[in-house]
N, C-alpha and C positions, 0 to 999 in steps of 0.2 A: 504494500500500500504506500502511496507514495504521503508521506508525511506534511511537503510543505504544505501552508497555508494559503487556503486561496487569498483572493485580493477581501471578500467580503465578509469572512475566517477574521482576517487580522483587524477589519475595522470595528466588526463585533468584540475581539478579544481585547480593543483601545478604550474601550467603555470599561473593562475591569481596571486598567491603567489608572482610570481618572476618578473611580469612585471610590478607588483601597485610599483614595489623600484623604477623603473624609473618612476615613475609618481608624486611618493613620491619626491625624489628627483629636478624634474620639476616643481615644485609646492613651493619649498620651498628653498633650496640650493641654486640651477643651477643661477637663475636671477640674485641672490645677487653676485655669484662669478664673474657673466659675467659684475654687475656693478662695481667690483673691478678691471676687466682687462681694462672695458672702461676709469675707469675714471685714470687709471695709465696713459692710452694711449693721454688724456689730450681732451676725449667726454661729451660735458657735458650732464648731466643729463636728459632735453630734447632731448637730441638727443638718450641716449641711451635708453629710454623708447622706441622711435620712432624705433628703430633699432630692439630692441627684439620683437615689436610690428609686423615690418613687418617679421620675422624669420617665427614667429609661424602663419602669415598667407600663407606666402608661404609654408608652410609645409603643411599644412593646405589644401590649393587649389590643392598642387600635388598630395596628399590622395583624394580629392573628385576628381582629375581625372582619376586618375589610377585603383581604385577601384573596379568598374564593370567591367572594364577588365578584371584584373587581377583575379577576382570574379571567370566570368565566365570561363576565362583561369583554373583555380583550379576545375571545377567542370568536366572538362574532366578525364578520368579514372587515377588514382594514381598519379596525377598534385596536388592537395591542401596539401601535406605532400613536396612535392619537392619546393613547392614556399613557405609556411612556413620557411622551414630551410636559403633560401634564403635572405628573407626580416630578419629573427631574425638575420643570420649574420652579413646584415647592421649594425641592431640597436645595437649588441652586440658591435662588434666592433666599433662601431662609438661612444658608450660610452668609452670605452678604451680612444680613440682618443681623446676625449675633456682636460684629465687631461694632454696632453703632448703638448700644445698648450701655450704660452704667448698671442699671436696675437688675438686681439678680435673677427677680422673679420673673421680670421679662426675658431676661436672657435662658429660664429656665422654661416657659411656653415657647419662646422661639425653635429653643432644642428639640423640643417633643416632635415641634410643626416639621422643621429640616430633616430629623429622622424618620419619622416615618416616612415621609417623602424618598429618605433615603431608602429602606426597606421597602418600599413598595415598589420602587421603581426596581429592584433585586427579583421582584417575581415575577415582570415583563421580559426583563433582559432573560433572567434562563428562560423561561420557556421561548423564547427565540431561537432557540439553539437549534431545534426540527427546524426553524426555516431555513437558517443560514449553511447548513454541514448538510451532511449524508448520516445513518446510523454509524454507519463502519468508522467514521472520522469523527465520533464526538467526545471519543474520550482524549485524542490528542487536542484538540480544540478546544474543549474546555480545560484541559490540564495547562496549554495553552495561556489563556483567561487569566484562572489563578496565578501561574507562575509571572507572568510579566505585571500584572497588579501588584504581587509582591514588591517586586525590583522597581516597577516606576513609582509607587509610593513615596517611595523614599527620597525620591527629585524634590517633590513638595516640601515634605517634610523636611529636611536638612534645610531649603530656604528658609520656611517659620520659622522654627529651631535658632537658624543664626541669626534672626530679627529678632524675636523675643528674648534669648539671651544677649543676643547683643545692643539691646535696646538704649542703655546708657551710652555705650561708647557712640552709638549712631546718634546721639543728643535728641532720643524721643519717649514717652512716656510710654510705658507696661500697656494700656489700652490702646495706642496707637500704633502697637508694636502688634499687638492681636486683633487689632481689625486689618491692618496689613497682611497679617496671615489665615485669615480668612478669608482675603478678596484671592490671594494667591491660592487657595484648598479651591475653591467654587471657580475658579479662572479654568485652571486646569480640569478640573471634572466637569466643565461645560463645552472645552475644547476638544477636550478628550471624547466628546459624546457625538459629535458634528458629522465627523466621516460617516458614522453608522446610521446615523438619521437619516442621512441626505440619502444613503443609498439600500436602506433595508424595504423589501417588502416581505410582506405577509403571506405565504406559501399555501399555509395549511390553515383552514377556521370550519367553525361547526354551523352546518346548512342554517338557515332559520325558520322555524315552524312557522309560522307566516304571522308571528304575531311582533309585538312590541319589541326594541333588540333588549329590554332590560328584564320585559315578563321572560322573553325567551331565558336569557343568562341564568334565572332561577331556575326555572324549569329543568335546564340541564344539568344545573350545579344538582339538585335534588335525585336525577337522575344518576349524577356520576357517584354520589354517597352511596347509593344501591348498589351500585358495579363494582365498587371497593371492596364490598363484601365477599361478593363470587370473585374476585379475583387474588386465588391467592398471593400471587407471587408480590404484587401490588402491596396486600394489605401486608403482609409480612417485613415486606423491605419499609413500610413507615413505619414502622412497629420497632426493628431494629433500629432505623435513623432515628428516631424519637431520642433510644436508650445511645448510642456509641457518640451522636452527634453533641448531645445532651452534654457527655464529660469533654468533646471538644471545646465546646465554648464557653465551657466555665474554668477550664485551665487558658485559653486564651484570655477573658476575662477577670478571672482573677488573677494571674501573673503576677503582677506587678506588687498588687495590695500584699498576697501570699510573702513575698518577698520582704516588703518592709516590715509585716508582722514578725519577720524574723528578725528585723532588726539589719537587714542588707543595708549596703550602701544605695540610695536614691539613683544618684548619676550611673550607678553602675549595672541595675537595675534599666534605666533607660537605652543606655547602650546595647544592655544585653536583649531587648525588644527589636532594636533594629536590626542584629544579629539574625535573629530569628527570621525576620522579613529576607533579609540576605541569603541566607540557606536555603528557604525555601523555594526561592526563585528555581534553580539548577534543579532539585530535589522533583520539585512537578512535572518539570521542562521530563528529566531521565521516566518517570513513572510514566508520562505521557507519552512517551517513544516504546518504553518496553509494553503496555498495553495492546500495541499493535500485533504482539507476537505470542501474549499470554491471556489468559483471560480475566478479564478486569473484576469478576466477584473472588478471585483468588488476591487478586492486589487489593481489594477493598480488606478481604478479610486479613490480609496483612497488615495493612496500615491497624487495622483495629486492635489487632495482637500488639504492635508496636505500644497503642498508644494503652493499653493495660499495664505493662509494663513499664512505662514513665510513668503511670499514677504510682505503681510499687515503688520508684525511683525515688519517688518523690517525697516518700514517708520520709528517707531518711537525710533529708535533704536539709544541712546546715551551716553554710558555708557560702560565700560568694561564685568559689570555685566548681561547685557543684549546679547552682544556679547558672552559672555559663552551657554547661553540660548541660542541664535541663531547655536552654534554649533551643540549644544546638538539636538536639533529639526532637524537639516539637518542631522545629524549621524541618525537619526532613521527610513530616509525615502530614502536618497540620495541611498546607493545600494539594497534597495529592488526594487523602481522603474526601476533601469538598469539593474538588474537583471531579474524582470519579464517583462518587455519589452522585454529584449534578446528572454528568452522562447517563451513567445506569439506570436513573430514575426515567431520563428523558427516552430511553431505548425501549421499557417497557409500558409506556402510557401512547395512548391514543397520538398522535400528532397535532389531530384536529381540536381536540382538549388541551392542551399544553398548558394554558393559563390557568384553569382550572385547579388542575393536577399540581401545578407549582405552587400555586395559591393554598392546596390542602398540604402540603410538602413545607409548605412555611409554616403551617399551625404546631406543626412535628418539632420545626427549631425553635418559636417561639416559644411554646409550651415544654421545651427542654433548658430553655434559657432561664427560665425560675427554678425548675426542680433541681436540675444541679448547682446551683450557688446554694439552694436551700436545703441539700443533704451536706455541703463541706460545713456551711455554718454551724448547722445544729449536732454535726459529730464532734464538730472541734469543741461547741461549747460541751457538751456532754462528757466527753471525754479529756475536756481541758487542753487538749494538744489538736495544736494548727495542722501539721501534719498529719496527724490520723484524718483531718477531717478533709484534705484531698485524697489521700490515700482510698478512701471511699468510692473514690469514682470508679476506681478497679473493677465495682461491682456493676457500674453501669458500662462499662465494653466487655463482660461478660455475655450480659444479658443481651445487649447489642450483636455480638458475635455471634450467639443462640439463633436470634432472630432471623441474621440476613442470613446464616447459612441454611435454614428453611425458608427465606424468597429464593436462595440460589439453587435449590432443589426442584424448582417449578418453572418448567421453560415454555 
């Protein structure tokens, strides 16, 4: 098979380029600025953990509802191109908007608005992936995706980065330093978006019953909840992504915090995130070449074996030295798993459904993005030890393993 990229491959995989700087940035920046606005505003500390805590799960819950909706709203003819540019204007604009804010509480409704905007716009893009590829080619293409979002994040980021630290010496103020790097995050991720815009159409959509396109959208969404049932391979693989994806993005997410709870070095800690991004890049690129010659539920179920194993790493993890280590291992598995998950999912669903389908595939990340922060908290506090209470996740790529190796069971 021949691997390169077509021309329309690379301009879809420039949209992951542009929208990992807001993620980039959300992960790293964003919190610390928003704990600078609170604690001006005279929040303390407690509160403002508690505050960005509930941001990100309202945002959070508004993507796990809107989702299959809006899913299947996109999968009506020439709808997934018109509600893309839709939700990307939220998120663009609504980055804008955060650098021109003092007001924490505004700056904390703006977030909710630019994220989900951001997140939504995540369950247009993949399900694109049937228009723009072939089956045979979506696992290099999305591994693709991931991998160069990785590496071109980091373009952004290092700029903000050197503006907001270097704020003083460039003789300008902490806010004018982060709205700077927010017009630079939203620059890029709108630039980044343009190739694909201009030249995406919509291949594959679901006939319309000759009524309303929004009565329709339900109709089908109700219809596809039904189909999930009889299908097992289907329900099985959300079943397993629920539980393996579930410990992905709460060792993504909590990283960092994990870290300082121990008492790491902050700046070191930072580094070691972009690390991660670094690794990854090559890591996805190599998984997404060797897919072509193995079979991708054997590399997913790899990567899931890997990442049980850095949950066990992790217990004994106390050290700055080891924390390097801990990157370095989640950079070589972390976007090939979300990459050949994307594919896999998108090779056994409908084409004509895609939106739908990605849409109910989001409810699976969402609704794992609470349960796993909320099994490490409540072991660590239980058990007193931060460690045991990542350690924990062990049990959720177990269970994940369980799962996808009965959808790989059914062809």
């Amino acid at each position: 098979m021949n691997i390169k990229l077509t021309s329309m491959e690379k301009k879809w995989v420039l949209y992951d380029v542009g929208n990992s700087a807001f993620t980039m940035l959300t992960a790293t920046i964003l919190p610390i600025y928003f704990n600078y606005l609170a604690e001006s505003a005279g929040v303390s500390s407690v509160d403002y953990l508690a505050f960005w805590g509930y941001a990100a799960s309202i945002s959070t819950l508004i993507v796990a509802l809107l989702g299959p909706t809006l899913g299947s709203l996109a999968d009506a003819q020439n709808y997934k191109k018109k509600l893309f540019i839709a939700v990307l204007a939220v998120g663009v604009v609504g980055c804008v908007s955060l650098g021109f804010t003092s007001s924490w509480i505004l700056f904390l409704v703006l977030y909710i608005i630019t994220k989900t905007g951001y997140s939504t716009s995540l369950i247009f893009y993949d399900a694109m992936l049937t228009d723009i590829t072939t089956e045979d080619r979506m696992d290099t293409v999305s591994s693709s995706g991931y991998a160069w979002g990785y590496i071109g994040s980091c373009i952004p980021f290092v700029a903000c980065l050197g503006v907001v630290l270097g704020a003083g010496s460039l003789g300008i103020s902490t806010p004018t330093a982060m709205m700077i790097a927010f017009i630079i995050t939203a620059a890029w991720w709108l630039l980044s978006s343009l190739p694909m815009l201009k030249n995406y159409k919509q291949k594959y959509y679901a006939e319309s019953a000759g009524g309303h396109v929004v009565s329709d959208s339900f109709r089908r969404l109700g219809h596809t909840f039904r189909e999930i049932g009889q299908e097992k391979q289907v329900l099985f693989f959300l079943i397993a992504f629920f539980f393996y994806i579930d410990g992905v993005y709460t060792i993504i997410d909590m990283a960092t915090a994990y870290g300082q709870a121990l008492g790491l070095d902050s700046t070191g800690l930072l580094l070691a995130l972009l690390l991660t991004q670094i690794v990854a890049f090559p890591c996805a690129l190599l998984f997404g070449r060797i897919s072509a010659k193995y079979n991708p539920a054997t590399l997913i179920s790899i990567c899931i074996g890997a990442y049980f194993c850095i949950a066990l790493y992790a217990i004994g993890l106390d050290s700055q030295a080891k924390f390097w280590i801990l990157a370095v291992l989640v950079g070589m598995f972390q976007g090939t798993i979300q990459a050949l998950s994307r594919s896999y999912f998108a090779k056994i669903i409908p084409a004509e459904k895609s939106g739908e389908y990605f849409g109910i595939l989001d409810i699976c990340g969402k609704g794992a993005a609470f349960f796993g922060t909320f099994l490490v908290s409540i072991v660590s506090q239980v058990t007193g030890k931060v460690n045991a209470g990542v350690g924990s996740l062990s049990i959720m790529f177990l269970l994940g393993l369980f799962f996808f190796r009965k959808a790989a069971s059914y062809k």
